[in-house]
NUVEX-101648 format. One record per residue (C-alpha): residue in one letter; x, y, z; residue number from 0. Coordinates in Angstrom, 1 decimal. Layout:
<sites>
(site 'A', (X, Y, Z), NUM) ...
</sites>
This chain:
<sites>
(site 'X', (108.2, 109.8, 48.7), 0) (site 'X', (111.9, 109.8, 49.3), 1) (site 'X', (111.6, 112.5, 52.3), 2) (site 'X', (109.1, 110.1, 53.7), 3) (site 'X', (110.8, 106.9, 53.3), 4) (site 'X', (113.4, 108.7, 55.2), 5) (site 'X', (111.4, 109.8, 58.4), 6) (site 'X', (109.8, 106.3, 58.6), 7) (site 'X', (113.7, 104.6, 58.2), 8) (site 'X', (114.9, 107.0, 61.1), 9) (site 'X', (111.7, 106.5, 63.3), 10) (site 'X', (112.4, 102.5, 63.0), 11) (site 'X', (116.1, 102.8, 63.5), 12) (site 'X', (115.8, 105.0, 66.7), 13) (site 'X', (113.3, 102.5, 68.0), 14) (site 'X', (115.8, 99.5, 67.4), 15) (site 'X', (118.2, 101.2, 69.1), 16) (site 'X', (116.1, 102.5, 72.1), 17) (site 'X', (114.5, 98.6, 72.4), 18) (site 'X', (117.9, 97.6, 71.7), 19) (site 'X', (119.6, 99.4, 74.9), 20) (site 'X', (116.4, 98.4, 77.3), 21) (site 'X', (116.9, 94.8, 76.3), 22) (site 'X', (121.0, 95.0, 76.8), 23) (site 'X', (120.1, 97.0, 79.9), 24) (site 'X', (117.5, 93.9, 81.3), 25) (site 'X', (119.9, 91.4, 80.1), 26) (site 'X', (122.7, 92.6, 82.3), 27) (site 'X', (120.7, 93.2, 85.0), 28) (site 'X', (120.0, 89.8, 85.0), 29) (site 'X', (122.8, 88.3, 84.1), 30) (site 'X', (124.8, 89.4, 87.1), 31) (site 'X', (123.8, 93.3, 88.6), 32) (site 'X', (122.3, 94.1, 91.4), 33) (site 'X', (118.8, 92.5, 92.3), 34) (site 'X', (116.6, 94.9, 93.0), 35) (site 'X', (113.4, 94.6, 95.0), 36) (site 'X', (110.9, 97.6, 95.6), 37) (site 'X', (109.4, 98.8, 99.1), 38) (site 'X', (106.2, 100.8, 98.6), 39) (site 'X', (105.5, 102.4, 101.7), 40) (site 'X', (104.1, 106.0, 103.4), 41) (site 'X', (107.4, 106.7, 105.2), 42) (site 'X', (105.9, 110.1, 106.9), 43) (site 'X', (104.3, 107.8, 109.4), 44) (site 'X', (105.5, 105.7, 111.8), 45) (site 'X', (104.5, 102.2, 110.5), 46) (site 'X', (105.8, 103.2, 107.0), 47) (site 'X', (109.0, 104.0, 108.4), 48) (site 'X', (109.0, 101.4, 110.1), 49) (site 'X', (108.3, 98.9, 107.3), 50) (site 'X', (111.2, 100.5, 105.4), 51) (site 'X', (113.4, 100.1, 108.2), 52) (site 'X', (112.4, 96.5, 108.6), 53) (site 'X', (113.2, 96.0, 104.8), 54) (site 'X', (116.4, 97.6, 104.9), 55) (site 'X', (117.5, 95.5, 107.7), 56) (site 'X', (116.7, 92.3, 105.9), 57) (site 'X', (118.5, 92.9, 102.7), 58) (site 'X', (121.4, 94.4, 104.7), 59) (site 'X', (121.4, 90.7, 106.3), 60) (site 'X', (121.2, 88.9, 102.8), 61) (site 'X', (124.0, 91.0, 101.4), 62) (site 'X', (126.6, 90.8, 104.6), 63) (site 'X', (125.6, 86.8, 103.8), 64) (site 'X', (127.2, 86.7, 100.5), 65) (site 'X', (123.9, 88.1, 98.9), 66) (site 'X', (121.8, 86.1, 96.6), 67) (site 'X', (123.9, 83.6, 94.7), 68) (site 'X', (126.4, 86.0, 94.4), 69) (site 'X', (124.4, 88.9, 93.6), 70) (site 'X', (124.2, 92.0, 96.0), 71) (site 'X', (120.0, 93.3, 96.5), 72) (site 'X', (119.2, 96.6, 96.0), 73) (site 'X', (116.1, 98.2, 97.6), 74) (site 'X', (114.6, 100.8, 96.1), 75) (site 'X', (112.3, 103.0, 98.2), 76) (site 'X', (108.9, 104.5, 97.3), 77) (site 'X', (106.8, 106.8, 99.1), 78) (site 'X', (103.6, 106.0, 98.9), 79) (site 'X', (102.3, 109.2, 100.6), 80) (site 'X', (99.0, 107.3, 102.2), 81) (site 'X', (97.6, 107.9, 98.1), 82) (site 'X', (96.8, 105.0, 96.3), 83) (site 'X', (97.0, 107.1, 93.4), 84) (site 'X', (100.7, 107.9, 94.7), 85) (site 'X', (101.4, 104.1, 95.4), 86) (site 'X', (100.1, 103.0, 91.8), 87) (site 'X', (102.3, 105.3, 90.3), 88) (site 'X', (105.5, 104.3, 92.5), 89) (site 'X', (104.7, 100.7, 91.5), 90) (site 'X', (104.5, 101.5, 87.7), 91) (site 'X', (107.9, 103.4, 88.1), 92) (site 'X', (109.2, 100.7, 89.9), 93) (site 'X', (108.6, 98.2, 87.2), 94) (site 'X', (109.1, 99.9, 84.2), 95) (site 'X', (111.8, 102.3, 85.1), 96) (site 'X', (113.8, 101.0, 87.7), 97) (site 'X', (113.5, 97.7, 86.7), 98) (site 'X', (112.8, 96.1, 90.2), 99) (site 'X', (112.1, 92.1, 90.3), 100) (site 'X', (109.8, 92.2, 92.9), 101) (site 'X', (107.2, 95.0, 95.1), 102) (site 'X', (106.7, 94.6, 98.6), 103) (site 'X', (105.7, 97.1, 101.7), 104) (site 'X', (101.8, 99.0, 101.0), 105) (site 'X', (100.1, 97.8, 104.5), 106) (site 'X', (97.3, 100.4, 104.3), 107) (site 'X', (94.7, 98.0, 102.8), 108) (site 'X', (93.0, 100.3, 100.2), 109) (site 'X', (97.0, 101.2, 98.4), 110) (site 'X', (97.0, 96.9, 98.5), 111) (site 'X', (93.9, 96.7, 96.7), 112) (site 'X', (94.8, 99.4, 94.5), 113) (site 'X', (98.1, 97.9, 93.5), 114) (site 'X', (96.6, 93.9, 93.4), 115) (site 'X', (95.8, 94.7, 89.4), 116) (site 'X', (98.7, 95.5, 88.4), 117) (site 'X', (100.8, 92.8, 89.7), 118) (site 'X', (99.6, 90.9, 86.5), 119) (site 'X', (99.7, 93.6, 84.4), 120) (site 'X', (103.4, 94.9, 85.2), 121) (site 'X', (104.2, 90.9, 85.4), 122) (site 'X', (105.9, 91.2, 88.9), 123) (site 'X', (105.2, 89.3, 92.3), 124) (site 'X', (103.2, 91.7, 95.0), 125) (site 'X', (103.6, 91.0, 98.8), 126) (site 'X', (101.7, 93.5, 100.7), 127) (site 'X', (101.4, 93.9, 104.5), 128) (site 'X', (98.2, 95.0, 104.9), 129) (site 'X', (95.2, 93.0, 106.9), 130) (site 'X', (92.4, 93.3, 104.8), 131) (site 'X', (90.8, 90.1, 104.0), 132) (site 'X', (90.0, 91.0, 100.2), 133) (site 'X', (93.4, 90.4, 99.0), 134) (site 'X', (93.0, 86.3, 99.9), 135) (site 'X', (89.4, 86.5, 98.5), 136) (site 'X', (90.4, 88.0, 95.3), 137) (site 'X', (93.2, 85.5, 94.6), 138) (site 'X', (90.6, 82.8, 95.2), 139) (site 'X', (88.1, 84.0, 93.3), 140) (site 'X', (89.9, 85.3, 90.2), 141) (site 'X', (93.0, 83.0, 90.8), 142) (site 'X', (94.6, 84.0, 87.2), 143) (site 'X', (94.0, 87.4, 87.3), 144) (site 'X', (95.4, 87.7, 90.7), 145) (site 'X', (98.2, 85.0, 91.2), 146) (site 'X', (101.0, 87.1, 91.4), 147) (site 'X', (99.4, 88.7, 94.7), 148) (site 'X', (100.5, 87.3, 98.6), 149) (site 'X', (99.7, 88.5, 101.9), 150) (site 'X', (102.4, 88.2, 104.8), 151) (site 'X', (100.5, 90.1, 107.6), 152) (site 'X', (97.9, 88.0, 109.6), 153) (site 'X', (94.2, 89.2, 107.7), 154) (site 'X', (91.4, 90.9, 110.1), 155) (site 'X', (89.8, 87.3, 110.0), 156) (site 'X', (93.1, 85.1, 111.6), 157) (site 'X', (94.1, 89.2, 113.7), 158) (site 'X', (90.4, 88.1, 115.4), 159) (site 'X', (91.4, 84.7, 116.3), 160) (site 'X', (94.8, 85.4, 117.4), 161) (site 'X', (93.1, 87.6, 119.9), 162) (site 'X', (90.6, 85.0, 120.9), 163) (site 'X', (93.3, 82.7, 121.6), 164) (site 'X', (95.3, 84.8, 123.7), 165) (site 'X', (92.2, 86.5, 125.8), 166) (site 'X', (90.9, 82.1, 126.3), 167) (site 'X', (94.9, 81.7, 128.0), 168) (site 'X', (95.1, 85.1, 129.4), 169) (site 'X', (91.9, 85.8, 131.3), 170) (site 'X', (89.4, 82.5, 130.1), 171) (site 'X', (91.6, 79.7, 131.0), 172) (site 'X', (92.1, 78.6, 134.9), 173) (site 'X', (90.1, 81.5, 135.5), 174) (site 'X', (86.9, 80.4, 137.3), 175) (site 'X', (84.9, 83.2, 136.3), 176) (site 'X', (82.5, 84.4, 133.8), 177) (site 'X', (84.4, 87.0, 130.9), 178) (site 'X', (82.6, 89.4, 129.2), 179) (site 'X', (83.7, 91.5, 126.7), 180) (site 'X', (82.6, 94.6, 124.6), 181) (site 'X', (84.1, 94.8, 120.8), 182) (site 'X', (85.3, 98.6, 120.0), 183) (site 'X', (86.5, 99.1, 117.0), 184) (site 'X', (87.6, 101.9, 114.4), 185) (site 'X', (84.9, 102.3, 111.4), 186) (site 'X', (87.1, 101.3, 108.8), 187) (site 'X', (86.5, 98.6, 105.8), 188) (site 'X', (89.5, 96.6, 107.6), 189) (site 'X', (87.4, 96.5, 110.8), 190) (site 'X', (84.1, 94.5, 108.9), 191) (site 'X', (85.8, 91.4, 109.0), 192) (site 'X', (87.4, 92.0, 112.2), 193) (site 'X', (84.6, 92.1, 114.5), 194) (site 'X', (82.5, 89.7, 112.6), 195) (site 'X', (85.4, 87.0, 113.4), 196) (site 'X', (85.3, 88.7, 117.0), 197) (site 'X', (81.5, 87.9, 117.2), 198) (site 'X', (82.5, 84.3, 116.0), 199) (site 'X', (85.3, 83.2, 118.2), 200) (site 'X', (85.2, 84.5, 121.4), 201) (site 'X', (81.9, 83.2, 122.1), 202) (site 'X', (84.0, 80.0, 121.6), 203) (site 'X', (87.4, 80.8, 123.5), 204) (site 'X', (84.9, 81.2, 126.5), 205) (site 'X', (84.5, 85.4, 126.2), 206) (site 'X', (80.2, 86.2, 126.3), 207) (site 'X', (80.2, 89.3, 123.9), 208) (site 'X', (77.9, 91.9, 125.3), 209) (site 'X', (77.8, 94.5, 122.5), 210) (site 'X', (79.9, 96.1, 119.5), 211) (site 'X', (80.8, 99.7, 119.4), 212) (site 'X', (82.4, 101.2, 116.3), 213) (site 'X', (83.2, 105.0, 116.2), 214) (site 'X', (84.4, 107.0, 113.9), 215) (site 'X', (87.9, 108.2, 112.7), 216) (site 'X', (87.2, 111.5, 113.8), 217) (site 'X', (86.1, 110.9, 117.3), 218) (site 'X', (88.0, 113.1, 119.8), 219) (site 'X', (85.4, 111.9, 122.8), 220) (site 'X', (85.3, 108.7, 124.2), 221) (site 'X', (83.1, 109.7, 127.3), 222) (site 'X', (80.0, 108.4, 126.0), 223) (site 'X', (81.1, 105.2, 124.5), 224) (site 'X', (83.0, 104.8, 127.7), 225) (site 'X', (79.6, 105.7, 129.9), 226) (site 'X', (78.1, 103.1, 128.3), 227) (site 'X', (80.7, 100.6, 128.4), 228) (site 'X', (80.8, 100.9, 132.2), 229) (site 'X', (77.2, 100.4, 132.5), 230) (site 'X', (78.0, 97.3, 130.8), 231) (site 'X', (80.1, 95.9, 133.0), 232) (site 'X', (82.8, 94.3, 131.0), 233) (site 'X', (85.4, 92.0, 131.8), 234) (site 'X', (87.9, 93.0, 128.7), 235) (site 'X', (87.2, 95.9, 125.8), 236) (site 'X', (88.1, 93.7, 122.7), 237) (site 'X', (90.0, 96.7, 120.2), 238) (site 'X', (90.7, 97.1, 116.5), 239) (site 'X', (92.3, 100.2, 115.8), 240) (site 'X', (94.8, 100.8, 113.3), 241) (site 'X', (95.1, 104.6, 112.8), 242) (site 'X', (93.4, 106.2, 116.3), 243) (site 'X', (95.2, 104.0, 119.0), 244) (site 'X', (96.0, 106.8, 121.0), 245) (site 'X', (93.5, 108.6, 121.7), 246) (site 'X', (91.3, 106.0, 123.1), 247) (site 'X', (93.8, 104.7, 125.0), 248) (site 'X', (94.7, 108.2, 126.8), 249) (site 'X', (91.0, 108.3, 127.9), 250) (site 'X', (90.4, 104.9, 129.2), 251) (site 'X', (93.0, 105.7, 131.7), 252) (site 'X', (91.6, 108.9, 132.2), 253) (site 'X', (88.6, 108.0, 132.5), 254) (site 'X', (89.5, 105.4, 134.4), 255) (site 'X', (87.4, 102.6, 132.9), 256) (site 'X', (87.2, 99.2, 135.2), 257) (site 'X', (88.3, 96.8, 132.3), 258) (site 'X', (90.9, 95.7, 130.9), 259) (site 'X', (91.4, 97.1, 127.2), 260) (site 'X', (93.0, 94.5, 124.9), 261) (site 'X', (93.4, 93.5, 121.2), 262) (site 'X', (94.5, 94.7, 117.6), 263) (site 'X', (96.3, 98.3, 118.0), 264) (site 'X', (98.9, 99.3, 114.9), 265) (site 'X', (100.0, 102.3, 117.0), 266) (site 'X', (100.4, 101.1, 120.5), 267) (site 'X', (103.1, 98.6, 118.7), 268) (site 'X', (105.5, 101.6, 118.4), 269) (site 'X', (108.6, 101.9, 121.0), 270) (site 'X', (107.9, 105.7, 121.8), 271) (site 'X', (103.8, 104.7, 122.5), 272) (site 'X', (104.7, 104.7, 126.4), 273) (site 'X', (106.3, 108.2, 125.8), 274) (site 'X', (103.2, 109.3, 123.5), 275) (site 'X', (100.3, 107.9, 126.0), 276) (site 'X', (102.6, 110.4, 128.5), 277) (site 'X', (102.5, 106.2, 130.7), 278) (site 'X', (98.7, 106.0, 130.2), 279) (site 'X', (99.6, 103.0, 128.5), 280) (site 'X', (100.4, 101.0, 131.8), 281) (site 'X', (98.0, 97.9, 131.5), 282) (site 'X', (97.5, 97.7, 128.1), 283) (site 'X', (97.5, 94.3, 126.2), 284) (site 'X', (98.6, 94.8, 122.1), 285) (site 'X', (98.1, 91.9, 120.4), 286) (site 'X', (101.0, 91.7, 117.1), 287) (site 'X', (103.3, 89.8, 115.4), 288) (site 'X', (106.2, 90.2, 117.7), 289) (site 'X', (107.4, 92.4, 120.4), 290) (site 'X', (110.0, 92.7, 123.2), 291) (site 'X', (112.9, 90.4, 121.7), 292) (site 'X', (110.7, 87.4, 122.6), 293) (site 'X', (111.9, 84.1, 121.2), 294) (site 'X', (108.7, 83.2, 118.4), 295) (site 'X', (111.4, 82.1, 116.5), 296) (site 'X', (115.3, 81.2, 117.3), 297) (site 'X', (115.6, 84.3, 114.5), 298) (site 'X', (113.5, 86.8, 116.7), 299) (site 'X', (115.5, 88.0, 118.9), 300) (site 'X', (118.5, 88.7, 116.7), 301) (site 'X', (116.5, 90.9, 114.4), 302) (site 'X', (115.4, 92.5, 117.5), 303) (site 'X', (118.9, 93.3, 118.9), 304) (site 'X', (119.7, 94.6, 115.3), 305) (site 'X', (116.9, 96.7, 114.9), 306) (site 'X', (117.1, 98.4, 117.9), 307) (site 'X', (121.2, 98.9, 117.6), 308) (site 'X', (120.8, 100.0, 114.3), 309) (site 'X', (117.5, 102.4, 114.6), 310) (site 'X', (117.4, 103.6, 118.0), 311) (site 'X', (113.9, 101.8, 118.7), 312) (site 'X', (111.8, 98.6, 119.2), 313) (site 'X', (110.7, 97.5, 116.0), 314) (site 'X', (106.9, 97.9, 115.7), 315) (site 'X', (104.5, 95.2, 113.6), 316) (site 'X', (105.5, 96.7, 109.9), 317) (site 'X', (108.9, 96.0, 110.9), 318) (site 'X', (108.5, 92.6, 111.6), 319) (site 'X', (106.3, 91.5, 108.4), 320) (site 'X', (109.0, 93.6, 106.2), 321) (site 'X', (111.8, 91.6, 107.2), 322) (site 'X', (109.8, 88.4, 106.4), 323) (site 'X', (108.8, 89.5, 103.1), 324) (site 'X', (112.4, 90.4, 101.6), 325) (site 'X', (113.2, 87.4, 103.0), 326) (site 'X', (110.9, 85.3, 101.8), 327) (site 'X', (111.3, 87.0, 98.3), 328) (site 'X', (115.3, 86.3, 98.6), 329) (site 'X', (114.6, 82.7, 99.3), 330) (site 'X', (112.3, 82.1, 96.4), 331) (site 'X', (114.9, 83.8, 93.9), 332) (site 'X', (117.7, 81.4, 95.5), 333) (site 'X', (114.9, 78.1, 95.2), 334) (site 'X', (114.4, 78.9, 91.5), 335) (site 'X', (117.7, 80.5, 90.8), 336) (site 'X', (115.8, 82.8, 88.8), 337) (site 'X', (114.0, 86.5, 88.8), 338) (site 'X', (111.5, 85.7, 86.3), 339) (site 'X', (107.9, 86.2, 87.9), 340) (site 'X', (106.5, 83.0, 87.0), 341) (site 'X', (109.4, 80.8, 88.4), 342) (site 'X', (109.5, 83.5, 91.9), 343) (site 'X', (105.5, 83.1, 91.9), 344) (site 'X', (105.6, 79.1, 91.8), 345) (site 'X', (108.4, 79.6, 94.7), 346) (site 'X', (106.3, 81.4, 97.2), 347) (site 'X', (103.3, 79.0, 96.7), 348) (site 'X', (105.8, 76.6, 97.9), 349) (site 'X', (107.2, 78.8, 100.3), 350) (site 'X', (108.3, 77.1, 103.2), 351) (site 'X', (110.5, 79.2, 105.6), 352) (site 'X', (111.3, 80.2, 109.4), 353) (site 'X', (111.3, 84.2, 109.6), 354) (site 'X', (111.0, 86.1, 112.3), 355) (site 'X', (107.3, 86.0, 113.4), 356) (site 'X', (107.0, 82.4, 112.7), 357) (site 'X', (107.0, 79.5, 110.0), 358) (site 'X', (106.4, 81.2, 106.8), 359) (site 'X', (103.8, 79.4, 104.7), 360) (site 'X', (101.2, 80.6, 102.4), 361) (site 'X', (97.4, 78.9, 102.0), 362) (site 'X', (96.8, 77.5, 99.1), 363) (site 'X', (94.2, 78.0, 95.9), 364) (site 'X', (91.5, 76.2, 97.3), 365) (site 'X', (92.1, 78.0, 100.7), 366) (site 'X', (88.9, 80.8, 101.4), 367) (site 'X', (91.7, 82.9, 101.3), 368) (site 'X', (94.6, 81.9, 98.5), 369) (site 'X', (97.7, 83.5, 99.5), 370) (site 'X', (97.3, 84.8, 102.8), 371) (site 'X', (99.8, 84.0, 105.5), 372) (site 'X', (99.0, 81.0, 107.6), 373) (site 'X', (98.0, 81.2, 111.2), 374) (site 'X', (98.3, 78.5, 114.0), 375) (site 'X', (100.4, 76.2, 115.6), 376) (site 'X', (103.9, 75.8, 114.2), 377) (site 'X', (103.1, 78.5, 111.7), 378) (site 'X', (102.8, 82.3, 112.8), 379) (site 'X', (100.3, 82.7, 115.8), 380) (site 'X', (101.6, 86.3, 117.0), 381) (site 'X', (102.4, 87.5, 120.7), 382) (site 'X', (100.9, 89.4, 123.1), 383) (site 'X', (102.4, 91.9, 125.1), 384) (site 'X', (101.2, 94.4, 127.9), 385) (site 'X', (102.9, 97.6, 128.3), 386) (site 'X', (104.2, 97.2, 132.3), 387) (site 'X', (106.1, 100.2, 133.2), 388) (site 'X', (107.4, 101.5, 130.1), 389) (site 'X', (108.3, 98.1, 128.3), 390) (site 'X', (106.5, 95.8, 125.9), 391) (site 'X', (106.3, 92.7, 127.9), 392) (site 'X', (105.2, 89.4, 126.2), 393) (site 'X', (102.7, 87.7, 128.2), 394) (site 'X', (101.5, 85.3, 125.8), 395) (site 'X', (102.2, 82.4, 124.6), 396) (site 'X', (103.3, 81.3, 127.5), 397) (site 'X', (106.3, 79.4, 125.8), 398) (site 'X', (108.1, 82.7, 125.2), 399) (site 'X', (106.1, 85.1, 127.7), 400) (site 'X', (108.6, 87.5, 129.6), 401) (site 'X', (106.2, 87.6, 132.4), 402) (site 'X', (102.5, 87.9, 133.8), 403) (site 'X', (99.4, 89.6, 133.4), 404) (site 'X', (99.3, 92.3, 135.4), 405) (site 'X', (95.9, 94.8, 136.5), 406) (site 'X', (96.0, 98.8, 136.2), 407) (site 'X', (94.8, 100.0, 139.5), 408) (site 'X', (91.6, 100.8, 138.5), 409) (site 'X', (90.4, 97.8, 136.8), 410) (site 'X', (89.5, 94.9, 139.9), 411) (site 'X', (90.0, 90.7, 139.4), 412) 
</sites>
């Protein structure tokens, strides 16, 4: 009985002392150490590295400010390794090891939905970067469960109507004549909502749609889809391609296809595309969050200068929404001058903030899509730009355009 008594006191006394030094270690932390924020992102691949960068350059812009009240903020990095197994686990490390106040980064849309559960579970706010249009429906519909989740990258559903509006100003507006456009887009769950928004609002920005064409991750020949696009006759191919923009690309201007080619592309957002495409870029309209130091905001073209100074490139779309999001996490610390989830959560509801691809708002719980990033006027509405010999040049809006549409020389108007 006494040997027993004796394991059970040492058991209990060890696990004082263990809960003892987390709780000394979490009450120093927040009493005055470091603030340290998480960025969950696959850093192999050029948009992850690119959202790293991004975050990196924000926090190094809070902390050369004086920090947060004070206190210095510490990113910790996580490769997510494009696993959502890998991504869950750096997110559970995160939280219960490194002891981060907030997790931000994961744009590939299945790690988001893979990490949205546990953002109540771990107790910790959860921006994520990625378009799907789940995210927004979740927190709707299960608004408890998923409260601690927001969205700061433009969903497939406002990605479509940013793209409406620029093709209605670009090639719709002034114009005279009839535009016609064929949807082709990557099979991918992000893409659903895409092109059914695409089938919804260009008919109304004045584009006919004359068929959709989705094709698969794997394709390595766009000769038939672009035989049957030219029979067609197409003002404009209307894109959505987040992980094969290139090799589309290369073959329209092989092939030499008589239409324009514009719309979502993740890759063609990258400085070294032009390089990539070996030019067959020229012509080429992207449609993002911000490119070419264009002016969205009077913050833009700062980070732009910065970015490029500090990592030898043109910051891509990842980059831009990165820098947002640390932001928009520092200012909701500094609002509730507190790193409690609940007080940092009630902050970004309320969220109200100029960053560097527009005014910073979230919708709301009775929005279709609760905590998603806002799109219109005044708030975020994107750019686009056309690659024009070797440079990203914003064409639209046309408050901060850099210059004109031009035609590749195959492709008549």
């Amino acid at each position: 009985m006494k040997r027993r008594f004796s394991r059970w006191t040492s058991l209990a006394l060890t696990t004082v002392l263990v809960t003892g030094l987390t709780l000394s270690a979490t009450a120093a932390h927040a009493a005055g150490g470091a603030i340290r924020i998480a960025v969950i992102a696959p850093v192999a691949i050029t948009p992850g590295k690119a959202l790293v960068d991004g975050a990196r350059l924000a926090v190094d812009d809070i902390n050369h400010a004086g920090g947060i009240d004070g206190r210095q903020v510490k990113l910790m990095v996580y490769d997510s390794k494009l696993s959502t197994t890998a991504a869950v686990r750096a997110m559970q490390k995160a939280v219960q090891q490194d002891h981060v106040v907030a997790v931000t980064g994961v744009f590939l849309s299945e790690a988001a939905l893979a990490l949205a559960p546990y953002a109540k579970r771990l107790d910790v706010p959860l921006i994520v970067e990625s378009g799907t249009t789940r995210i927004g429906e979740m927190v709707h519909r299960h608004y408890q469960r998923y409260r601690n989740v927001f969205q700061l990258q433009l969903n497939s559903h406002f990605i479509a109507q940013e793209v409406c509006d620029a093709a209605h100003s670009l090639l719709v507006k002034g114009s005279g004549q009839p535009v016609s456009a064929v949807i082709m887009s990557e099979q991918a769950a992000w893409t659903k909502p895409l092109n059914r928004a695409y089938q919804q609002c260009l008919p109304k920005a004045g584009v006919k749609v004359l068929q959709q064409i989705s094709y698969a991750a794997d394709t390595s020949d766009f000769g038939p889809i672009y035989n049957k696009i030219e029979r067609l006759k197409p003002t404009v191919i209307v894109t959505g391609m987040a992980h094969t923009g290139l090799r589309p690309v290369l073959q329209w201007h092989q092939d030499r296809v008589p239409a324009l080619m514009m719309g979502f592309n993740m890759q063609a957002g990258s400085g070294d595309f032009w390089a990539r495409s070996n030019h067959a870029a020229q012509g080429l309209i992207v449609v993002t969050n911000g490119a070419g130091g264009a002016a969205t905001t009077a913050k833009t073209p700062g980070f732009y200068r910065a970015y490029r100074e500090r990592f030898k490139e043109s910051p891509m779309l990842s980059a831009y929404t990165s820098y947002d999001a640390v932001q928009a996490l520092a200012e909701a610390i500094r609002s509730s001058g507190s790193t409690r989830t609940g007080a940092l959560v009630d902050q970004l509801e309320k969220l109200d903030m100029v960053g560097v691809t527009g005014r910073i708002r979230f919708y709301g719980r009775d929005a279709r899509y609760t905590h998603a990033l806002r799109y219109g006027k005044g708030l975020v509405t994107g750019v686009a730009f056309q690659w024009q010999a070797g440079r990203q040049t914003v064409i639209w809006p046309r408050g901060v355009a850099q210059g004109s549409l031009v035609y590749p020389d195959f492709v008549s108007h």
